[in-house]
C-alpha positions as CSV (number, residue, x, y, z in Angstrom):
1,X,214.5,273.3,117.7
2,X,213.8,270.1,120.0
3,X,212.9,272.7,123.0
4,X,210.5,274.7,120.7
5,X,209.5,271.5,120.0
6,X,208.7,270.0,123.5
7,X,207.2,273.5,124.2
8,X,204.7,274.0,122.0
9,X,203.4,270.3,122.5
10,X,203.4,270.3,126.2
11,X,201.3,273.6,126.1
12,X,199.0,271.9,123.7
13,X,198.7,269.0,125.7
14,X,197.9,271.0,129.1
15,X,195.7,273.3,127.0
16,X,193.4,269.8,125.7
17,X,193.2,268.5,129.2
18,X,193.0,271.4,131.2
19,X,196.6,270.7,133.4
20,X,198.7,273.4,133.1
21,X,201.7,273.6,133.8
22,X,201.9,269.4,134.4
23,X,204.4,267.6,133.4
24,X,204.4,265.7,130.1
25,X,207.9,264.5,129.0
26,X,209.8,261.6,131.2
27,X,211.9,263.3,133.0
28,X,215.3,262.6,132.4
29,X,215.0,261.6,128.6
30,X,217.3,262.6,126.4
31,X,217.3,263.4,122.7
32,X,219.4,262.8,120.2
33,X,219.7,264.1,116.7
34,X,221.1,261.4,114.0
35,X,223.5,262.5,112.0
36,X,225.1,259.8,110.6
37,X,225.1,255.7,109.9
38,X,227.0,254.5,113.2
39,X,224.7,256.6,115.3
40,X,221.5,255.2,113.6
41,X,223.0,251.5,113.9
42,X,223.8,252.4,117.7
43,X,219.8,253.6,118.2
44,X,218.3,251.0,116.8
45,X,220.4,248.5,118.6
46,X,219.3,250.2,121.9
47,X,215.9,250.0,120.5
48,X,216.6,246.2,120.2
49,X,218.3,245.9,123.8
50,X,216.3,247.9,125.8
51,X,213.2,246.1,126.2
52,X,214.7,243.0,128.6
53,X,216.3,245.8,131.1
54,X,212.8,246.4,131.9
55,X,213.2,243.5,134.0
56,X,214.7,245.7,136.0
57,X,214.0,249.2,135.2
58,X,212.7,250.9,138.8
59,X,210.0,252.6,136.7
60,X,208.7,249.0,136.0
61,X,205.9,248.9,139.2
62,X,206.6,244.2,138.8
63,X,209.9,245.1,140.2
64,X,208.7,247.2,143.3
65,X,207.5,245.0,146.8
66,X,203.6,246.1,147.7
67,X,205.6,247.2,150.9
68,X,208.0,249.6,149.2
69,X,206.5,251.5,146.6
70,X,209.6,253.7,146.7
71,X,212.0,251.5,146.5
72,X,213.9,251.3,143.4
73,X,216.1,248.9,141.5
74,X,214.9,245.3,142.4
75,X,214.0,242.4,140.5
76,X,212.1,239.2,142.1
77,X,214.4,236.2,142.7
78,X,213.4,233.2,140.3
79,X,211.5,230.4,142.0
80,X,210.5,232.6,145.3
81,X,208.5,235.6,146.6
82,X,211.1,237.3,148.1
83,X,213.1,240.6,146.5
84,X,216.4,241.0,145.9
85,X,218.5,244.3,144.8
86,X,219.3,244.6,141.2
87,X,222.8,245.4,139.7
């Protein structure tokens, strides 16, 4: 259902701006169906959590040395210019 989903949407979307076949999802997301209490409490604590990892999140372009934008992973040091590696 979720890939029929996804499907028709991303054809929609390349359709209205005339990019087919471009990608339109992040890659690497995963869904996930609810089907119960525990698993909504778990998703909406993530929902609560996740926005200080983006800190640190490599897709965050803060984190990333004008240098280096490849690298991944890094976080500025407090108080100074210089980058260290995340954990």
């Amino acid at each position: 259902m979720v890939r029929a989903f996804k499907g028709a949407v991303t054809a929609r979307i390349n359709t209205l701006r005339a990019t087919p076949g471009t990608p339109v999802w992040q890659r690497n997301y995963h869904e996930h169906i609810i089907r119960d209490e525990r698993s909504l409490n778990r998703i909406r604590q993530y929902i609560r959590d996740n926005p200080a990892q983006w800190a640190f999140d490599p897709e965050n372009p803060a984190c990333r040395p004008d240098d280096d934008p490849g690298a991944t992973r890094r976080a500025p040091m407090k108080g100074k210019k210089r980058w260290q590696v995340g954990e």
